[in-house]
Backbone bond lengths (Angstrom), bond angles and torsions (degrees), N, CA, C in turn:
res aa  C-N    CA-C-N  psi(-1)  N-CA   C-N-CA  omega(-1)  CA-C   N-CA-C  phi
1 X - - - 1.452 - - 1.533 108.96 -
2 X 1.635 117.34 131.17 1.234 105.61 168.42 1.715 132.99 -53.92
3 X 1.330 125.50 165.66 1.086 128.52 165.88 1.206 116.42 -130.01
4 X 1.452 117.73 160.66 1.515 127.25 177.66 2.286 97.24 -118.10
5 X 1.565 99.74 160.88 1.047 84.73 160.58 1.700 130.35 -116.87
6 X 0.971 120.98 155.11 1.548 117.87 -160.70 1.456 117.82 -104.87
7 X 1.505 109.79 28.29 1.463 122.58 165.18 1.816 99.40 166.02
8 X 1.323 93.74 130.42 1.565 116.76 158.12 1.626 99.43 -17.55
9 X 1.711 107.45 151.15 1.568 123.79 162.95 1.241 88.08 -163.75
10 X 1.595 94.31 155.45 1.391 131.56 -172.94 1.474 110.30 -135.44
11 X 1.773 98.96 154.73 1.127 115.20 -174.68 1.551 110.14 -149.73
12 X 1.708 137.29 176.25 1.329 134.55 173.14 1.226 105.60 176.49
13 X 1.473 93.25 128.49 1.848 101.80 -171.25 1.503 86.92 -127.71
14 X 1.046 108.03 157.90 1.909 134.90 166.55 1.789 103.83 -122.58
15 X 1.313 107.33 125.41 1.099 114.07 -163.33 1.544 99.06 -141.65
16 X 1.024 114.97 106.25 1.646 119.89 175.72 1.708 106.36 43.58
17 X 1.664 95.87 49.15 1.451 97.79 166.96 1.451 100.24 92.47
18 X 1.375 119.25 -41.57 1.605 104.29 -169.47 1.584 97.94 -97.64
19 X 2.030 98.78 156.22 1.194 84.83 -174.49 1.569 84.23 -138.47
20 X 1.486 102.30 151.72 1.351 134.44 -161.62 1.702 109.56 -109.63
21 X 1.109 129.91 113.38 1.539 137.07 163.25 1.040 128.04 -111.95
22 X 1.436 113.31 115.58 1.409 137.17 -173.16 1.487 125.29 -89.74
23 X 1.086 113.06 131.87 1.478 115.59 145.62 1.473 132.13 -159.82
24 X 1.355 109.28 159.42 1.696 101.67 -172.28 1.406 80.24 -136.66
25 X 1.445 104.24 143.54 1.330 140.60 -175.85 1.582 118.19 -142.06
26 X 1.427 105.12 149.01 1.762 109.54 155.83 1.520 115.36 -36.05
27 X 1.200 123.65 128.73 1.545 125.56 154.55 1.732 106.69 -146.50
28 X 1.490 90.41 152.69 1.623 109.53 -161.59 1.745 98.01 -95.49
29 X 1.399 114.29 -34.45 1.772 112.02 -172.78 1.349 94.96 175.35
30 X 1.334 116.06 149.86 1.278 144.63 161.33 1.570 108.95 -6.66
31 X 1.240 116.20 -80.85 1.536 122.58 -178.74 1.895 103.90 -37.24
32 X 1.257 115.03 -88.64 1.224 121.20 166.43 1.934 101.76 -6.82
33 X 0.978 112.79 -81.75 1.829 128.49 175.96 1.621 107.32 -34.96
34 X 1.311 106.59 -42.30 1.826 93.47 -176.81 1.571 112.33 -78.26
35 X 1.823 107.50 -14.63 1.355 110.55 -159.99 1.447 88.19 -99.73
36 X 1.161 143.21 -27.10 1.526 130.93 142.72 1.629 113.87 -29.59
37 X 1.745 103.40 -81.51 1.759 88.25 -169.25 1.580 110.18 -56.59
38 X 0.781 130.41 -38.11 1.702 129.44 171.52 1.231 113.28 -31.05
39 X 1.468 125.47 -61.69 1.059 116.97 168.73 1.590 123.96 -61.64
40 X 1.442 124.47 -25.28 1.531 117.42 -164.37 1.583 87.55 -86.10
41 X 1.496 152.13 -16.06 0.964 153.34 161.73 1.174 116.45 -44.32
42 X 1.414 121.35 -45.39 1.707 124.20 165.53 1.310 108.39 -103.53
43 X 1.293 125.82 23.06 1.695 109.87 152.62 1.402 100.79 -112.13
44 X 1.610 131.75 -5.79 0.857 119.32 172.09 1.809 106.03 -133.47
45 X 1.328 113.16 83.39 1.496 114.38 -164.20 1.618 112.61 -66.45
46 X 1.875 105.96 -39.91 1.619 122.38 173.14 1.350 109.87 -41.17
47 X 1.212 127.93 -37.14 1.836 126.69 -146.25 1.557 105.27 -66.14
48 X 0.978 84.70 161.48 2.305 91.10 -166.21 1.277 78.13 -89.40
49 X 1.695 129.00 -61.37 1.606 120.84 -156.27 1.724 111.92 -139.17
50 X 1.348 117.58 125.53 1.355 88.32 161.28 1.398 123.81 -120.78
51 X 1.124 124.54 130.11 1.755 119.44 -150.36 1.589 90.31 -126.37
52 X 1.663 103.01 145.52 1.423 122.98 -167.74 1.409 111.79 -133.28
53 X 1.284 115.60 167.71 1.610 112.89 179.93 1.243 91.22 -163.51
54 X 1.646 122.64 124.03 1.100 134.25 -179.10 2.059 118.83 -123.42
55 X 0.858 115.46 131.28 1.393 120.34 -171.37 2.034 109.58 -139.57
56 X 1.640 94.99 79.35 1.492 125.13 -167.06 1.708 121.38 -118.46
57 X 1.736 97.28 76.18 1.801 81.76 -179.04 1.502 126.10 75.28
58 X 1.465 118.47 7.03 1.404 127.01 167.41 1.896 102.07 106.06
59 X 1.525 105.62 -5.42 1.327 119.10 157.92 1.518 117.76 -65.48
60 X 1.071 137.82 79.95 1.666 134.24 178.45 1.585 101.49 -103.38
61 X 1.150 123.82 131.32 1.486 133.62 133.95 1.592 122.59 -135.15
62 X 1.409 96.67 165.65 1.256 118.80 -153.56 1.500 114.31 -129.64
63 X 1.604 125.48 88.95 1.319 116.35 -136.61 1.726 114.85 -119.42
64 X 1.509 127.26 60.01 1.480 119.94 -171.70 1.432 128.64 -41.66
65 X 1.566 113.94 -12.77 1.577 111.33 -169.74 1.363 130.00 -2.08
66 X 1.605 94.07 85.84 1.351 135.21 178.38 1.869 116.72 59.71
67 X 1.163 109.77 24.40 1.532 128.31 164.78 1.474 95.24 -74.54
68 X 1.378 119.66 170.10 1.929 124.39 -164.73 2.024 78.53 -82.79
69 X 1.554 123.61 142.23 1.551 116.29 126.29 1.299 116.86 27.20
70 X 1.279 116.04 110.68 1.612 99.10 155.48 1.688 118.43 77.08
71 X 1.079 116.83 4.38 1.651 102.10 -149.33 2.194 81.79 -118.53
72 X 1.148 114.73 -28.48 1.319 109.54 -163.01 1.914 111.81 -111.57
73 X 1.518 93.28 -84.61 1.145 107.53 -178.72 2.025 113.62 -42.12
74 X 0.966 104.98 -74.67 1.332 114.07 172.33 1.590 131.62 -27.32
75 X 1.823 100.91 -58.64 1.807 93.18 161.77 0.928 110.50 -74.30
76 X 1.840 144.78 -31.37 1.617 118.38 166.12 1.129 124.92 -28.44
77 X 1.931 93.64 -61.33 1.891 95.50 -172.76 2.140 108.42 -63.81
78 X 1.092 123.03 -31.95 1.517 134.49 -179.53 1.995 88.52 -46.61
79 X 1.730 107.20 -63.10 1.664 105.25 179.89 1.802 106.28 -31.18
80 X 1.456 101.96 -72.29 1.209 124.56 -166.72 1.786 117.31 -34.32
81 X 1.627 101.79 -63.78 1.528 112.39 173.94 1.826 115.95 -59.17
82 X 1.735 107.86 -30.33 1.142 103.96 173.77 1.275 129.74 -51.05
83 X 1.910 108.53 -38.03 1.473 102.91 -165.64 1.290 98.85 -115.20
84 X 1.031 114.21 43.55 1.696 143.03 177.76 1.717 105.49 19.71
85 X 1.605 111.66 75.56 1.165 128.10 178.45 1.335 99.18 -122.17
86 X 1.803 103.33 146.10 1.539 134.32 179.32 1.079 109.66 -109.73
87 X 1.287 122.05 163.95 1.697 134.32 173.71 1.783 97.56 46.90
88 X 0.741 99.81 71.44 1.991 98.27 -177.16 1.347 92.73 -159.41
89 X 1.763 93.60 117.31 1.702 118.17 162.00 1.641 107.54 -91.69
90 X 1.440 125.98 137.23 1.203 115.46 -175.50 2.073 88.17 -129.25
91 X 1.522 113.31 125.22 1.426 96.61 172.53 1.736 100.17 -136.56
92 X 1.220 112.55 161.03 1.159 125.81 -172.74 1.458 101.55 -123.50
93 X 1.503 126.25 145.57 1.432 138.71 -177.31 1.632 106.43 -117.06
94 X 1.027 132.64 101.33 1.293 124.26 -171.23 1.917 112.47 -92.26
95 X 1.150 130.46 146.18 1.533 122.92 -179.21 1.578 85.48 -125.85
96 X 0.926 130.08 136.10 1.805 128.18 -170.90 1.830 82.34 -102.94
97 X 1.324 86.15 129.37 1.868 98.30 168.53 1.749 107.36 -98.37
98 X 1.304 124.37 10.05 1.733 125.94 169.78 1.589 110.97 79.99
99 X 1.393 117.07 24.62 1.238 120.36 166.58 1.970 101.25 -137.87
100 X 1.296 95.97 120.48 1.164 109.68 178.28 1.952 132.06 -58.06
101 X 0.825 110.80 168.71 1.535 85.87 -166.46 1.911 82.41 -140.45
102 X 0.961 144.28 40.59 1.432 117.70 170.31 1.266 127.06 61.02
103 X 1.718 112.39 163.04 1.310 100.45 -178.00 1.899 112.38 -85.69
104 X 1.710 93.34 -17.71 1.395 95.36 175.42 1.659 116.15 -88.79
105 X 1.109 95.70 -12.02 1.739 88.68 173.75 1.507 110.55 -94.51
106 X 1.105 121.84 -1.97 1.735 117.26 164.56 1.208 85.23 -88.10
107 X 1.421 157.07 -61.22 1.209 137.63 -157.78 1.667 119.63 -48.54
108 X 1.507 104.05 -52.84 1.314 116.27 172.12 1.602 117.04 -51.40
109 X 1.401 123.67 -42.95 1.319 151.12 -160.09 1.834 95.26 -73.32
110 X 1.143 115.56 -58.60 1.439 139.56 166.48 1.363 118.40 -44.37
111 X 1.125 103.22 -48.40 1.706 118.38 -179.15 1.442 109.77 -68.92
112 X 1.240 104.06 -58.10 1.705 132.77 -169.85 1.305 107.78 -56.81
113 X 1.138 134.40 -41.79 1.232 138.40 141.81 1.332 165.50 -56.83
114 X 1.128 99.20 -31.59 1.799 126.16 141.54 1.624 101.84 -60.78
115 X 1.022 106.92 -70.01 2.069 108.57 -175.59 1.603 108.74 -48.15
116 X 1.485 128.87 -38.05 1.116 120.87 166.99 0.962 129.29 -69.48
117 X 1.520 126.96 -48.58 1.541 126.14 160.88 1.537 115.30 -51.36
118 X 1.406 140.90 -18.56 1.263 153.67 143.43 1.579 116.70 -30.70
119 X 1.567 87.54 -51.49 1.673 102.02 -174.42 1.693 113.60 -30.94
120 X 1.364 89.28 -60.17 1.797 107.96 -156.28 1.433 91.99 -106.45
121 X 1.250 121.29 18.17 1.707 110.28 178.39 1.407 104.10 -78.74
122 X 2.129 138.07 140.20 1.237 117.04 176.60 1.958 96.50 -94.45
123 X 1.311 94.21 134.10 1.860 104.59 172.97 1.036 97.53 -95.19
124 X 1.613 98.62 155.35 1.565 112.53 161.87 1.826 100.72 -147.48
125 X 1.401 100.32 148.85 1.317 114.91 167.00 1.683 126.81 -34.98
126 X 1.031 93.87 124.83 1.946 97.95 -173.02 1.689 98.21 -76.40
127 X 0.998 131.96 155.17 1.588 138.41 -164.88 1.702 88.07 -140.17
128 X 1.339 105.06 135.46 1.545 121.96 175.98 1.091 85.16 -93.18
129 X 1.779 112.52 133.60 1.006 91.78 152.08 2.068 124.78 -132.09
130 X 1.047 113.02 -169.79 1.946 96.70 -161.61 1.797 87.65 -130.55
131 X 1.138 97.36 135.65 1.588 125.25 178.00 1.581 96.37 -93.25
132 X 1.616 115.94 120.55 1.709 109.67 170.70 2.003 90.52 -141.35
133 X 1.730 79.61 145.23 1.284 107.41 -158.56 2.060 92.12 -112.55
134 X 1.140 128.28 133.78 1.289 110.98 143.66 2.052 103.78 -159.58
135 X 1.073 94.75 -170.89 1.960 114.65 176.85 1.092 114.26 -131.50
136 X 1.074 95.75 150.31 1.835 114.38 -164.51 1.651 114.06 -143.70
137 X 1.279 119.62 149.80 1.505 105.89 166.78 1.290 112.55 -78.17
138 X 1.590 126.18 156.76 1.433 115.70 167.29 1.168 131.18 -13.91
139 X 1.466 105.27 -53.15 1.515 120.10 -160.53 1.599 98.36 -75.26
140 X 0.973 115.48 17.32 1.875 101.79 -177.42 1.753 91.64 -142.45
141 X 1.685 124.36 9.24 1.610 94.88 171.61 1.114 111.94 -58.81
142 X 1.791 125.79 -64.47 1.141 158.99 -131.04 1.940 96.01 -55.91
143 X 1.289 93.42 -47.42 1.518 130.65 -179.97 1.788 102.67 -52.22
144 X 1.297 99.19 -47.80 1.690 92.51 -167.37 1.703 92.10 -102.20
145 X 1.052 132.20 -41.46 1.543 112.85 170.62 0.937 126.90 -48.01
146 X 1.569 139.72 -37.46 1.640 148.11 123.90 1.663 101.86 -8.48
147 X 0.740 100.75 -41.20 2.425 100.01 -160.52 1.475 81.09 -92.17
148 X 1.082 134.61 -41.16 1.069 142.07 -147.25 1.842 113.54 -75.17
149 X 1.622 88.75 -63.11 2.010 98.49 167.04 1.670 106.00 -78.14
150 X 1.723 123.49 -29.79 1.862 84.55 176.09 1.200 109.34 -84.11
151 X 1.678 137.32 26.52 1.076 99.78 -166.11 1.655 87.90 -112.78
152 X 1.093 86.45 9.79 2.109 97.87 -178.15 1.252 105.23 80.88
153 X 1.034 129.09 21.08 1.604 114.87 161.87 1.344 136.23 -60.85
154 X 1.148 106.23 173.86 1.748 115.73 170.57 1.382 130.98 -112.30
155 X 1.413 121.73 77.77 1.499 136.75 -151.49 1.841 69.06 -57.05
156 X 1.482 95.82 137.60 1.895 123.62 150.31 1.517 116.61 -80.97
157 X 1.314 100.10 -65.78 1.392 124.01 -149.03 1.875 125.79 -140.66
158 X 1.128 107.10 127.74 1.149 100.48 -174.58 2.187 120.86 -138.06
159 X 1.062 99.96 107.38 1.457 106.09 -160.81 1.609 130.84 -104.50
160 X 0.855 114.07 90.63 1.951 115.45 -167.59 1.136 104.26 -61.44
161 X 1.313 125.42 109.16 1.772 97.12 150.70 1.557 82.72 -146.38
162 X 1.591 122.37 -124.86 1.559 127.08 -147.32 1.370 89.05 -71.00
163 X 1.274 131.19 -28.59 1.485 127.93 -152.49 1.846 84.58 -146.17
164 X 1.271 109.88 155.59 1.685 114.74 158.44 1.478 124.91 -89.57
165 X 1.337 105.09 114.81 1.532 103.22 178.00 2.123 118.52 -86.75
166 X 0.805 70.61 123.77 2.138 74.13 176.73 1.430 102.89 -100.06
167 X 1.399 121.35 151.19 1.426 140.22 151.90 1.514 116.79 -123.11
168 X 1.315 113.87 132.44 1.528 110.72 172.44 1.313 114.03 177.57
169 X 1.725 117.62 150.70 1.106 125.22 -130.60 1.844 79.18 -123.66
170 X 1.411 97.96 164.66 1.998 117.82 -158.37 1.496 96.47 -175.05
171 X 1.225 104.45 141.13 1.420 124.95 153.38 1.249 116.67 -26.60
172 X 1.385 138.54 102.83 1.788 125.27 -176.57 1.584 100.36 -51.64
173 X 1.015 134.09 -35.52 1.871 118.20 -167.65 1.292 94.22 -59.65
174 X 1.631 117.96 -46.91 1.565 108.57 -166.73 1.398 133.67 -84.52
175 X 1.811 115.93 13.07 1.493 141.45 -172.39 1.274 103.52 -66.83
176 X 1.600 103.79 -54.51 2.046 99.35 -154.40 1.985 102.11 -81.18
177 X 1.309 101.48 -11.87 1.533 106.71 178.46 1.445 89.96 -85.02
178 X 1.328 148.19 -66.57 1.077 136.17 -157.90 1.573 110.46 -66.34
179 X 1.002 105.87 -20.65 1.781 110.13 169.54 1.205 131.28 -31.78
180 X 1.631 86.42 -62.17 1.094 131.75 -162.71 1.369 117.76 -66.44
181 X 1.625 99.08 -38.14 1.767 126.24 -171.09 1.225 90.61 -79.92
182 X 1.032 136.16 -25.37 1.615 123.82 -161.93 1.798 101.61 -107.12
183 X 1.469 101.74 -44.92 1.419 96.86 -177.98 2.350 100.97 -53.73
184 X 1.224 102.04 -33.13 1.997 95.32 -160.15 1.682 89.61 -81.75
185 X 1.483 127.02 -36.91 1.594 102.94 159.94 1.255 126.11 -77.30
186 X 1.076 140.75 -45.50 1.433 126.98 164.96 1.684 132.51 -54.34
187 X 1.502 108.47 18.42 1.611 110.60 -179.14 1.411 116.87 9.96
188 X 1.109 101.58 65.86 1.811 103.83 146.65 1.905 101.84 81.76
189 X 1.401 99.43 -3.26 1.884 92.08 177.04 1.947 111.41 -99.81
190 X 1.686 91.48 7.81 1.755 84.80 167.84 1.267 127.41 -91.55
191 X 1.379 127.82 120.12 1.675 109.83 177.73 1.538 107.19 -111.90
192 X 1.220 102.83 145.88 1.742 100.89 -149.45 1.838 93.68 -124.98
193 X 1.569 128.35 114.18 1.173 158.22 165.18 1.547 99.77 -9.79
194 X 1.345 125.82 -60.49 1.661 129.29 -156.75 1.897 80.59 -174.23
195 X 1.723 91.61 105.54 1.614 114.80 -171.29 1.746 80.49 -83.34
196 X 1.616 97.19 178.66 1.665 107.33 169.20 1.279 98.68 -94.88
């Protein structure tokens, strides 16, 4: 099962003088991710490179900024897909100490660092989750907002007109049961947007 992680971790290696700072964090999408390195760019103005790898919602990039091809961005994201984590920005801050490291020792260097900040990162389980749409007569909101808060949901949306429309988001395992609960109390007056 995928995971997300549920707070920032850090890491920092010195490697033939240069030293590398890590971290992988929660991220929601790409945008969010550039406005991260953006900022570590002016908290860290010295850095030779800072290269990122993000894996957000079908958002992936893979970012060497100006490291050779291949040598940065890419095994981060390789870390990332390995331990099959979502919504996770992983970036590295490089300070070049003037001894070169190869194309395979930035790889290693790259890797090694993402995996350490990994170390102490706390995960948690990624939750699918299912958007359900339906209408009701008056006489049955009261009824489904009740189904609605024990079942821990996340009311979206809420719409008056001839009939009341609800939106709200649930755990997908717990959709086709809650369906179900609502379709056997509401006898036949629920009509539901995109049924299961």
């Amino acid at each position: 099962m995928a995971q997300t992680l549920a707070a920032a971790a850090h890491s920092e290696l010195i490697i033939k003088k240069s030293r590398f700072i890590g971290c992988v964090q929660p991220m929601a999408d790409r945008a969010s991710a550039q406005a991260v390195v953006d900022a570590l760019w002016k908290e860290h103005p010295g850095a030779a490179h800072i290269c990122w790898a993000l894996l957000a919602g079908g958002q992936s990039a893979a970012v060497d900024d100006g490291e050779p091809s291949g040598t940065a961005g890419h095994p981060m994201l390789d870390v990332l897909r390995h331990q099959d984590l979502e919504g996770v920005l992983a970036t590295v801050v490089r300070y070049f100490g003037g001894v070169k490291l190869g194309a395979g020792g930035l790889v290693r260097a790259y890797t090694d660092c993402v995996a350490q900040a990994l170390l102490t990162a706390p995960k948690v389980a990624l939750q699918r989750m299912a958007v359900l749409r339906c209408e009701v007569p008056y006489a049955l909101e009261g009824l489904l907002r009740r189904e609605i808060d024990a079942a821990g949901a996340e009311l979206l949306a809420v719409e008056h007109g001839s009939l009341v429309a609800l939106q709200w988001r649930l755990p997908e395992a717990q959709a086709a049961a809650f369906v179900q609960r609502v379709n056997d109390s509401g006898q036949g007056r629920v009509g539901w947007a995109d049924p299961l």
